[in-house]
C-alpha positions, 0 to 999 in steps of 0.5 A, a space after each residue: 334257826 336255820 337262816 341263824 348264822 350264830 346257831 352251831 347245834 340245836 338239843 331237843 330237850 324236854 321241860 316235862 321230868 321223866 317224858 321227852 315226848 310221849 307221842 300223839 295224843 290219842 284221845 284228841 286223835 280219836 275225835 279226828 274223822 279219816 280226813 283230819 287224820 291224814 292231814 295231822 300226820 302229813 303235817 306231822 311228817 313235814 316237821 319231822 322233815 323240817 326237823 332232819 333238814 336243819 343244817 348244823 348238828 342236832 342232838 335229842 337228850 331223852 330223859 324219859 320216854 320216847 314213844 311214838 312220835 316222840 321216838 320219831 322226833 329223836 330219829 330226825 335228829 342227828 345224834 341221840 343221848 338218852 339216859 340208861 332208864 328212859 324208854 322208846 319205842 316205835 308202839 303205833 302197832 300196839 294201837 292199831 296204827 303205823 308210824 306215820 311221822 317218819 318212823 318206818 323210814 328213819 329206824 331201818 337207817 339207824 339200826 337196820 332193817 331186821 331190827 327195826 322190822 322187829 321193833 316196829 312188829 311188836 310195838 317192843 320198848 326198850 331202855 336206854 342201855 339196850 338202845 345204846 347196844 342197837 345203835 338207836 342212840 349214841 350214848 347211854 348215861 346213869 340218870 341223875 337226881 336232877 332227871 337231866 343226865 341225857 341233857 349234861 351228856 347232850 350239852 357235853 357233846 355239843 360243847 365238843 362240836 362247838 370249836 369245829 368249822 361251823 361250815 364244815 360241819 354243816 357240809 359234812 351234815 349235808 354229804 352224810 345226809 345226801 350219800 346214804 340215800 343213793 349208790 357209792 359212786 354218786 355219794 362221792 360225787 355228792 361228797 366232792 361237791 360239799 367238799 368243793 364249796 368249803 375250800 374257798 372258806 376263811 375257816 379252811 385257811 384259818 385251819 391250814 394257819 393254825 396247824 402252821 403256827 401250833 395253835 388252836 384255830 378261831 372259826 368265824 362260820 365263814 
């Protein structure tokens, strides 16, 4: 997907009615020794880092529960949907355990510290409603008879990303990404040079040509 010059956003679904992910199987955990823990989990966070690291947009539709490290799969993705009756929740505390796949990392930047210091305390689930009014997701959706709200609302979204210049999405991706790890003065600096390799672009002159003529602009990814 990420050398796929034709890929323009990715939608983690799931084909499973009424789970997105229901997070690490704990009974296989259990017959893991100290060593093989360490090593499933470290494997864990370098997909989810593999995941965050795609360059066009990505979109996580939960129909149904995220927990775990299914919540953390939805956090390394760029946006989030979720029907208004799926439940997520970071609940390793409730097992003895700490997110270990990113969770302790990605949940402060979407929602807060405080917040998700709360979250990740209790093991505390939530719906999509309440998601959605914390920020955790972007959009909350009635679930419908099929099960596949949270995915129409994805695919909607993507549908509305899919005109833009891919190349400039992927920049503007890039310099959000890079930005909010460091101070303001370095994240324009970061910005200016995303900013510098789309001017030489086809697309950007394509966009200025079509702004011109009144029409819409056909982006070539280029």
């Amino acid at each position: 997907l990420r050398f796929d010059e034709k890929v323009r956003v990715v939608v983690f679904k799931s084909e499973v009615k009424g789970v997105f992910c229901a997070g690490a199987d704990l009974k296989e955990r259990a017959k893991m020794d100290d060593a093989e823990v360490g090593h499933f989990v470290k494997r864990l966070r370098n997909l989810m880092d593999e995941i965050a690291a795609l360059p066009v947009p990505t979109i996580a539709a939960i129909d149904g529960y995220a927990l775990g490290g299914g919540l953390e799969l939805a956090l390394a993705c760029d946006l989030r949907v979720a029907a208004s009756s799926a439940k997520m929740g970071l609940i390793e505390t409730t097992r003895g355990l700490l997110p270990g796949a990113g969770g302790t990392q990605r949940l402060p930047r979407c929602v807060g510290v405080g917040l998700a210091k709360e979250l990740i305390f209790t093991g505390r689930q939530v719906d999509g409603q309440q998601a959605a009014l914390m920020g955790l997701v972007n959009h909350a959706v009635p679930q419908n008879s099929d099960g596949d709200a949270a995915y129409q609302r994805a695919l909607a979204l993507a549908k509305e990303i899919l005109p833009q210049a891919p190349f400039a999405v992927k920049m503007g991706k890039l310099a959000i990404n890079r930005g909010i790890e460091v101070d303001i003065a370095s994240g324009m600096a970061i910005e200016g040079m995303c900013y510098a390799q789309n001017i030489p672009t086809r697309d950007r002159q394509e966009g200025m040509a079509a702004f011109k003529e009144k029409r819409p602009p056909q982006f070539i990814g280029k």
